[in-house]
KOLLUMGU-131252 format. One record per residue (C-alpha): x, y, z. Coordinates in steps of 0.05 Angstrom, whole numbers, plus 5000, padded with zeros to 4 digits. Example, Ala and Ser with C-alpha at 12.3 -4.5 7.8 and 13.67 -1.06 7.14 Angstrom:
2
524649105156527349795143
This chain:
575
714084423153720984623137724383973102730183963153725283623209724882913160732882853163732582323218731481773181736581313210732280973256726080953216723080343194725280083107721680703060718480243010721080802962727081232957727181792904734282162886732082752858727083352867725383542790719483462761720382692747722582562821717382882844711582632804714181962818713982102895706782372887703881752856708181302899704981582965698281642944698480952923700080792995708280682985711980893042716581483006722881903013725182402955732782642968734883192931742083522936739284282924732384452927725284332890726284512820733684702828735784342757733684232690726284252713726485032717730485212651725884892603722485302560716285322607711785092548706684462561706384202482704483612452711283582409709183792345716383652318716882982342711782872281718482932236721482372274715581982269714881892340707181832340706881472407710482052443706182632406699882212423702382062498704182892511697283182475694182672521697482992590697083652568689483662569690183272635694783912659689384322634684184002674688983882748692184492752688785072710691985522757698985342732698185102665694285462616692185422539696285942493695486012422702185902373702786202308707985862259709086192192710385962121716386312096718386192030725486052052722985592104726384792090719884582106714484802061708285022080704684432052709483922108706584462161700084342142700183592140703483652209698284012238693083462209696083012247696983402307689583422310687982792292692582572348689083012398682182762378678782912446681583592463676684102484681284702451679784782377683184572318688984962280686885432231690285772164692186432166693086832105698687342096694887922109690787602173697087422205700288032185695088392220695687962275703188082289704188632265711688662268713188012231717688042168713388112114718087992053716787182027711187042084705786682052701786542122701386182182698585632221695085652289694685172335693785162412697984842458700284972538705085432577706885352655709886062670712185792735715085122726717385142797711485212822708984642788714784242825712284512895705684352889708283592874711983522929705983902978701783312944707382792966707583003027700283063048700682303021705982153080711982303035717382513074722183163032729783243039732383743010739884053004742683343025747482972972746682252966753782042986751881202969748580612965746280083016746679372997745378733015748478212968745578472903738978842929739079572950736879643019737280423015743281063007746481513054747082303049749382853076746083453099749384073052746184593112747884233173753183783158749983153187750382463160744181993151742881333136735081193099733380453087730180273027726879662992726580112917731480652900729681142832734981492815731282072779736982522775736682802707743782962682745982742743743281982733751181752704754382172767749781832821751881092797758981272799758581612878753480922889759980462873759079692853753879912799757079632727751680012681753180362614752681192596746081382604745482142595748482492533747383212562744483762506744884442536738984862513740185642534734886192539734587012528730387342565728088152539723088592567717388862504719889102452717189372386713288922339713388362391707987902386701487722431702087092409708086502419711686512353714185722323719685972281723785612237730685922249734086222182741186072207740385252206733185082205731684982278725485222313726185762364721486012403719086662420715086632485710687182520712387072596711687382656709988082628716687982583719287582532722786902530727786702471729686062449732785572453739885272437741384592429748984382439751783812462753883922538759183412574761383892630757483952696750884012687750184602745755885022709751385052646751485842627749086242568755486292518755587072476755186552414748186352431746286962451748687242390745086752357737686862392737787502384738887462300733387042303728487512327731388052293730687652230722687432247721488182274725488772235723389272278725188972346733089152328735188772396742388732422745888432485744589122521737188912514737688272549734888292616738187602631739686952605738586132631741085542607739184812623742384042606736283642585737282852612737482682542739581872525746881752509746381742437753781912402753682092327746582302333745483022328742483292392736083502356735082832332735682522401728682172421725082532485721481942503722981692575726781062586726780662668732680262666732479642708739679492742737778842756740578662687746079032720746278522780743079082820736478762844731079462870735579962831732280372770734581012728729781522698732981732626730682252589722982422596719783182580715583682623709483542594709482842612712482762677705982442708705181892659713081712669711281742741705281272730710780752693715880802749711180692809708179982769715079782756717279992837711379532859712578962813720379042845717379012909713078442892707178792907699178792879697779302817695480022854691180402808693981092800688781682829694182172782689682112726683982472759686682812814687483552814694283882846693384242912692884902884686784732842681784252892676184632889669084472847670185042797676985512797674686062755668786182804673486052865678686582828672787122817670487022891677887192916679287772879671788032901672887942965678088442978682688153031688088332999689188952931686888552876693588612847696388202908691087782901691587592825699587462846696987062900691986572853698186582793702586252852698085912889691285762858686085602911691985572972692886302960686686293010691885933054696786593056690087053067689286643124695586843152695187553148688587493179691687113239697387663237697088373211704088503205704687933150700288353104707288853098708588803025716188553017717488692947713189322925713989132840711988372848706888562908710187972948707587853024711287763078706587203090709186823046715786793064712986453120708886013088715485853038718385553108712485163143708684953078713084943019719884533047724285273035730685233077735585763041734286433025734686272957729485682956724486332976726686762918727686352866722885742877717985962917716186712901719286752830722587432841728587182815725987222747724087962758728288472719731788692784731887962808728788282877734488582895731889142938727888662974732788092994734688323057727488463088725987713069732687483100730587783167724087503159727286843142732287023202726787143258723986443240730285963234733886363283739386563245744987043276748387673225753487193197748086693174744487233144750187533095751786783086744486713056744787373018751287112982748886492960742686802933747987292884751486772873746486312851743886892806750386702767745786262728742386822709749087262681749187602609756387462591760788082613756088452650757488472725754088102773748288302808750088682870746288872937744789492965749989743028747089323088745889593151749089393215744889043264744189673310740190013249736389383231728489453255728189233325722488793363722688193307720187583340716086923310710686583334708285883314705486223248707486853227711587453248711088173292714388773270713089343225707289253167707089743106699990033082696389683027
């Protein structure tokens, strides 16, 4: 159901719940409000995932650096939901192995690593993956075998989590939400804030696509913005709270293989300052970083600078000799503003990641609360805290939360692997289509097989590197709240973050998109733009934009496009 049919909300009944924002945080929270029976809204002035949520560094970790601030609690709490990620959603979130070496140079010494790692497992006392291990110089050398030999003295291992598609993560919250009566609105800005006296009684927004107005009532409002938290009390008015957010901006490189790279990701302390950078293997390529500057502009504008770039890529030139990598080698770059807590004089590294609710009632705001800060990884136990403290607002009986034990959509079946074994078997689909399929979708990629078999023509293939479907374009729209044309290509099928960032198949999914929504010419080009403009966040500094292929006029478009209640007619392509 397309997230445009929930924007009449001005004659509904109160939400117990209103959520501003669609990350990862927002979302969670909705999840656990509805399924403990809350009546929900989650308002969100792009898309699913459209912030901070999908320029992290993609990795599901317990924090092993927070050790050297001595924040036990938060490496305990994060070891603790990572195995829970493991367990709910084993299609999305997987265990990788990290390799962290001892260089002589290093500022910490080997024997600090060590001692870290003892703790880390101590800490994560009832994992199932095994303990780190001690590499010597020639195992890891042999290992990775393009690593910088001179003053390496070994290596730790240690397992920990990766989410290759953190968006996907944030749609399968939200499919969770709403098949627990949550109601989604996306690409609607919340213009303010209803009050009564000093209780919230809900916000109004505007509808970015349609231009309408809309009033929700609301006994709770979260602001879970991220960096936005400090903008969203300003535009609520009569809200006297202090700086919340002290934005970092953390920027990305990302390369295609190159030589030496590693199997493994690499925990690197960084020769230039000490940091740790990361280098990643995702999606078939590699992912570099990150940065960590403080960030005061706005928080969509964030953009890879040639300075960090410059600085990445010495890094892994430094860790592997033979990789000799320059700009010209960077497929494309992201950068993110992590919700950090104000914190001035503090460096940004030092800046705790632990989550913080603020209650505005010691604001004189009674049923208002901000989410500060929080991290990937533990987005469902932050949920868990801001659905207890929304009930006690409401003055409502302790719900136990089902989050602990509940697995995402994508992964409610008695055993996945033998689920994911039976699906590739059973040749519906090219097993290549059909290992995309369970990477997206986990056990609702039987949900897209279903539509081809309803409708041939959805089997066409839309992007021929990625193996897309045209079937799930339309699922995007009925199942998965996607309204733009951009929603689809960068939240929904991920082939934004292919080398060519889809290019050559934008404007089959457009008409696709077109035939469903109805959408004349002009609507089309106006969806095609905002998708190249939106891969702005995306640029390499100085290289031009990303362009699209001459159009055709209508008269040469394919003819006989028409959409029925579930899928599409035209032209299908061979499998």
């Amino acid at each position: 159901m397309s997230s445009s049919l929930v924007n009449a909300g001005d004659t509904r009944a109160p939400y117990d719940l209103v959520v501003v924002g669609a990350g990862i945080n927002g979302l969670g929270i909705a999840r656990d409000a509805a399924a403990r029976g809350l009546r929900t809204i989650v308002i969100d002035q792009e898309d699913i995932c459209s912030g901070v949520s999908a320029w992290s560094g993609r990795l599901i970790h317990g924090g092993l650096r927070y050790l050297e601030h001595k924040d036990f609690a938060l490496v305990r709490e994060s070891l603790k939901e990572r195995e829970r990620l493991f367990k709910l959603a084993p299609h999305l979130v997987k265990p990788v192995p990290l390799l962290m070496p001892f260089y002589a140079r290093n500022k910490r010494p080997s024997w600090l690593i060590r001692l870290g790692m003892i703790a880390y497992d101590a800490l994560s006392w009832d994992k199932k993956q095994p303990n780190h291990s001690i590499l010597t110089k020639g195992a890891v050398l042999s290992r990775f075998t393009g690593m910088e030999p001179a003053g390496l003295t070994g290596s730790a291992v240690f397992i920990d989590g990766q989410v290759e598609y953190a968006e996907r993560l944030c749609v399968e919250l939200a499919v969770a939400a709403k098949s627990d009566g949550a109601d989604i609105v996306t690409h609607s800005r919340v213009d303010g804030l209803l009050k009564s006296d000093a209780r919230v009684t809900g916000v109004e927004y505007t509808d970015s696509i349609t231009g309408e107005r809309h009033s929700v009532r609301g006994r709770v409002v979260m602001n879970a913005a991220g960096p936005w938290v400090d903008r969203l009390l300003a535009d609520f008015g009569g809200v006297n709270s202090p700086r919340f957010i002290g934005g970092s901006k953390g920027s990305h490189i990302v390369v295609a293989p190159f030589p030496g790279a590693p199997r493994d990701v690499v925990y690197y302390e960084s020769q230039a300052d000490g940091r740790l950078v990361l280098v990643i293997p995702w999606m078939d390529r590699y992912l570099i970083g990150c940065t960590d500057n403080l960030y005061n502009e706005e928080p969509d504008s964030a953009r890879a600078e040639q300075s960090e770039i410059d600085y990445l890529l010495n890094e892994v030139n430094t860790l592997v000799p033979g990789a000799k990598l320059t700009t010209d080698d960077v497929l494309y770059t992201y950068s993110g503003v992590r919700p950090l807590p104000y914190a001035p004089g503090v460096p940004e590294w030092k800046i705790p990641r632990s989550h913080i609710i603020h209650d505005h009632a010691k604001d004189g705001v009674e049923g208002l609360f901000s989410v500060i800060g929080g991290k990937l990884t533990t987005f469902r136990q932050l949920s868990e805290d801001a659905v207890d403290l929304a009930l006690r607002s409401l003055g409502a009986k302790k719900i136990k939360t089902i989050t602990l034990t509940s697995p995402l959509p994508g992964a409610r079946v008695a055993n996945y692997e033998a689920f994911s074994k039976a699906f590739i078997a059973n040749g519906a689909v090219p097993p290549l289509v059909a290992k995309r399929l369970l990477a997206l979708y986990g056990v609702r990629a039987a949900n897209i097989v279903a539509l081809v078999s309803d409708d041939a023509s959805l089997a066409e293939i839309v992007d021929k590197k990625s193996g897309a479907l045209a079937a799930e374009v339309v699922f995007a729209i009925h199942e998965e709240f996607a309204r733009t044309l951009t929603d689809v290509m960068a939240r929904r099928l991920l082939l934004a973050f292919e080398p060519d960032h889809g290019i050559q198949s934008v404007e089959r999914i457009a008409e696709i998109m077109a035939a469903i929504n109805g959408w004349d010419e002009n609507r089309i080009q106006e969806e095609i733009d905002g998708y190249v403009e939106w891969l702005g966040h995306l640029a390499v500094p100085g290289r031009p934009t990303a362009q699209i292929p001459g159009r055709a006029t209508s008269g040469e478009r394919q003819s006989g496009l028409t959409v029925g209640d579930v899928g599409l007619q035209g032209g299908r392509a061979d499998l």
